[in-house]
C-alpha positions in Angstrom: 138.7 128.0 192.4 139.7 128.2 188.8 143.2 128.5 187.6 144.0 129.4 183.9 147.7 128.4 181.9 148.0 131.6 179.1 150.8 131.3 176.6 152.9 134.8 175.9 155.0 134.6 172.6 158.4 135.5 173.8 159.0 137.6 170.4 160.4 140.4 169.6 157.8 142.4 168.4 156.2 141.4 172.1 158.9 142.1 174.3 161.0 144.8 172.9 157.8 146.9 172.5 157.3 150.0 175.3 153.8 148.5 175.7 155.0 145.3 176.7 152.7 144.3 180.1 155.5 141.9 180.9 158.3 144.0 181.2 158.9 144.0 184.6 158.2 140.1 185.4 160.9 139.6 182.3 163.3 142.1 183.8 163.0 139.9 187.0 163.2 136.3 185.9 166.2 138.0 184.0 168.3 138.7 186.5 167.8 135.5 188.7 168.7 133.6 185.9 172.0 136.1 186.0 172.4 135.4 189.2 172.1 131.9 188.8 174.6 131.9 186.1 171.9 131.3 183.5 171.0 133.1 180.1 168.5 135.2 180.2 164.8 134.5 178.9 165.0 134.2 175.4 163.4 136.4 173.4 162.9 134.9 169.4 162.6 136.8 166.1 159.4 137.3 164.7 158.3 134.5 161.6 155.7 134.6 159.6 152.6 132.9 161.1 153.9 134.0 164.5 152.2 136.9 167.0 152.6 138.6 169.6 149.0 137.6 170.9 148.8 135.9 174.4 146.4 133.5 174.6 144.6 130.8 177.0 146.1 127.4 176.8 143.9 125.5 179.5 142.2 125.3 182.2 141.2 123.6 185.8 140.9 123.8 189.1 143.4 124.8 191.9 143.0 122.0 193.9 143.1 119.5 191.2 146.6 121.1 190.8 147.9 120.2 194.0 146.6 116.6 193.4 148.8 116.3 190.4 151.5 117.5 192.7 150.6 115.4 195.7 151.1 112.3 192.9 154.2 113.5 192.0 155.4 113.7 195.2 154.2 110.6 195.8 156.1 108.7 193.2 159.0 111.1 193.7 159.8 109.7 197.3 159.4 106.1 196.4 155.6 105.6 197.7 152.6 104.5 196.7 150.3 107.0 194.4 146.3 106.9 195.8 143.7 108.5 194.8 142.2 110.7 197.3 138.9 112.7 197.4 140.4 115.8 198.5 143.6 117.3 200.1 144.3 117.1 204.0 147.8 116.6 205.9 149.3 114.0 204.4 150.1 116.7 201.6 151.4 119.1 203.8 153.9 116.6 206.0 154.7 115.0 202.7 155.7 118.2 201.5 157.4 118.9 204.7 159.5 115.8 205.2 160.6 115.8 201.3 160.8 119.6 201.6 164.6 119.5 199.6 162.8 117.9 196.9 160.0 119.6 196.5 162.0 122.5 196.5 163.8 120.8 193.3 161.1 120.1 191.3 159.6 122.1 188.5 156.2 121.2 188.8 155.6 121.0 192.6 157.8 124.0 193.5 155.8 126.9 191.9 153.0 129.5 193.0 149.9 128.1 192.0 148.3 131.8 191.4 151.3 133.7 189.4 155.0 132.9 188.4 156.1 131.5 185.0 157.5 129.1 183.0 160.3 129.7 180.1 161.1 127.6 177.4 164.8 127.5 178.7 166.6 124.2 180.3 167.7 124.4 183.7 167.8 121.6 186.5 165.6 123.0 189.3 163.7 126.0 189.9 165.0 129.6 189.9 164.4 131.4 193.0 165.8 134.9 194.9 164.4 137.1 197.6 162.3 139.5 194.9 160.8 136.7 193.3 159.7 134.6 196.0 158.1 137.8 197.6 156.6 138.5 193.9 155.5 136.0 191.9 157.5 132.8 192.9 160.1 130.5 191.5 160.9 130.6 187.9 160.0 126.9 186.3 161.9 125.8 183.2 159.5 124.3 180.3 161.9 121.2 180.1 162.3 120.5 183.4 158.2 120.4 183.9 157.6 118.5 180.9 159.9 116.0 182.3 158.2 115.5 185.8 155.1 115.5 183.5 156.3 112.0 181.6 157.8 110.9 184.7 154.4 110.9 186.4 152.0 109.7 184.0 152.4 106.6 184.6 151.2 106.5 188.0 147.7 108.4 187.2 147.5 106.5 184.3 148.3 108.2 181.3 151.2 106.9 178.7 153.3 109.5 177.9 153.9 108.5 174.4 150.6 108.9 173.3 148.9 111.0 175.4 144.8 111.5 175.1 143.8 114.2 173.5 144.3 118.0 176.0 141.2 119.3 177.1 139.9 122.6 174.7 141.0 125.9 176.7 138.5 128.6 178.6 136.8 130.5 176.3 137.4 133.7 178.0 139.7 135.1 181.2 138.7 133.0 183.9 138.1 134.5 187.3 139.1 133.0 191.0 135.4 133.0 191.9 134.3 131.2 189.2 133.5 127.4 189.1 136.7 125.5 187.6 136.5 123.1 184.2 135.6 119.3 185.1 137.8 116.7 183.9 135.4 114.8 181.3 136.4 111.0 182.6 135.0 111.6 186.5 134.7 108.0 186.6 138.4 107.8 186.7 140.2 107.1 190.3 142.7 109.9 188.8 140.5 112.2 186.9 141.5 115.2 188.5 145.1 114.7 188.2 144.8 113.5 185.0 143.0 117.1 183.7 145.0 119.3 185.1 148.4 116.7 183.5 146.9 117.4 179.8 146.3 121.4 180.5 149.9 121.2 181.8 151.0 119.1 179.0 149.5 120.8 176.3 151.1 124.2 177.7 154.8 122.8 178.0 154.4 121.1 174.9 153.4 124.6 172.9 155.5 126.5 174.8 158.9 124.4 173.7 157.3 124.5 170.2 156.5 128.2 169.6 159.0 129.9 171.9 156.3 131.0 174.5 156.1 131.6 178.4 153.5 129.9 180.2 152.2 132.3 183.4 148.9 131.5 185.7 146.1 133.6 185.4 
């Protein structure tokens, strides 16, 4: 299945407008970051050059996703990082047995179909009842661009000088559509290593332009 990152402008003429279609995911994330003794998602005043316009970022698919995460994982609890062919239950007791750190991490701990990320600092993931019945924990652009260096390595990718992010989908991409193919398949980690520069590329823009990053 195909998953799509989209980046929304968090400015002003955006989010203080009556039309704003994320009004009431902004409303939410802002009061568990309240209630986590946070500020709340920071809205940024408009510049020249700047929109309001959301727009596609990148693109793979959902299972190549939880690759990335079952690497991360991997390296996370001191093991060895393989390349598999697809996903069976080493994932899920890995997940289970390091379920505290999961839990903890930016990039593992994160709906895979909805939720956000906001260019605001924070250690781990956001989470209360209304969320995690909604659209999931709230990730923090820095804290997932530092599991995304911290990985890299092991799928390898140096995270200095990256190669170049994939170009995003050219339109709205639907679940029942066939996901974008990494472009090295000969590569043990080529999977992992397409859905790393989507993820990249969208944390990277995101600290850069003042812009959430939500799954489409």
């Amino acid at each position: 299945m195909a998953c799509d990152l989209w980046l929304v402008p968090l400015v002003d003429v955006l989010c203080h407008s009556p039309d704003n279609p994320f009004a009431d995911e902004i409303a939410a994330y802002d009061k568990a970051l309240g209630e986590a003794g946070l500020p709340p998602v920071p809205v940024y005043g408009y510049m020249p050059g700047l929109s309001g316009d959301v727009a596609p970022v990148a693109g793979f698919d959902y299972d190549a996703l939880h690759f990335l995460r079952r690497a991360h994982m991997l390296r996370l609890c001191g093991l060895e990082v393989t390349p598999v062919d697809e996903l069976g239950s080493d994932y899920e007791q890995l997940l289970e047995m390091f379920e505290s750190a999961a839990q903890q991490s930016h990039l593992v701990w994160h709906y895979d179909h909805a939720g956000a990320y906001i260019p605001l600092d924070f250690p781990v993931p956001v989470a209360n009842d209304e969320l995690l019945a909604g659209s999931g924990p709230l990730g923090s652009c820095h804290g997932l661009l530092r599991e995304l260096e911290s990985v890299a390595p092991a799928i390898g990718i140096d995270p200095a000088c990256p190669p170049a992010a994939p170009a995003p989908p050219a339109h709205h991409t639907t679940l029942e559509e066939p996901a974008a193919q990494p472009p090295d398949e000969n590569h043990p980690f080529a999977r992992e290593r397409h859905v790393w520069l989507g993820l990249h590329a969208a944390a990277t823009r995101s600290l850069a332009q003042g812009s959430m990053i939500v799954f489409s």
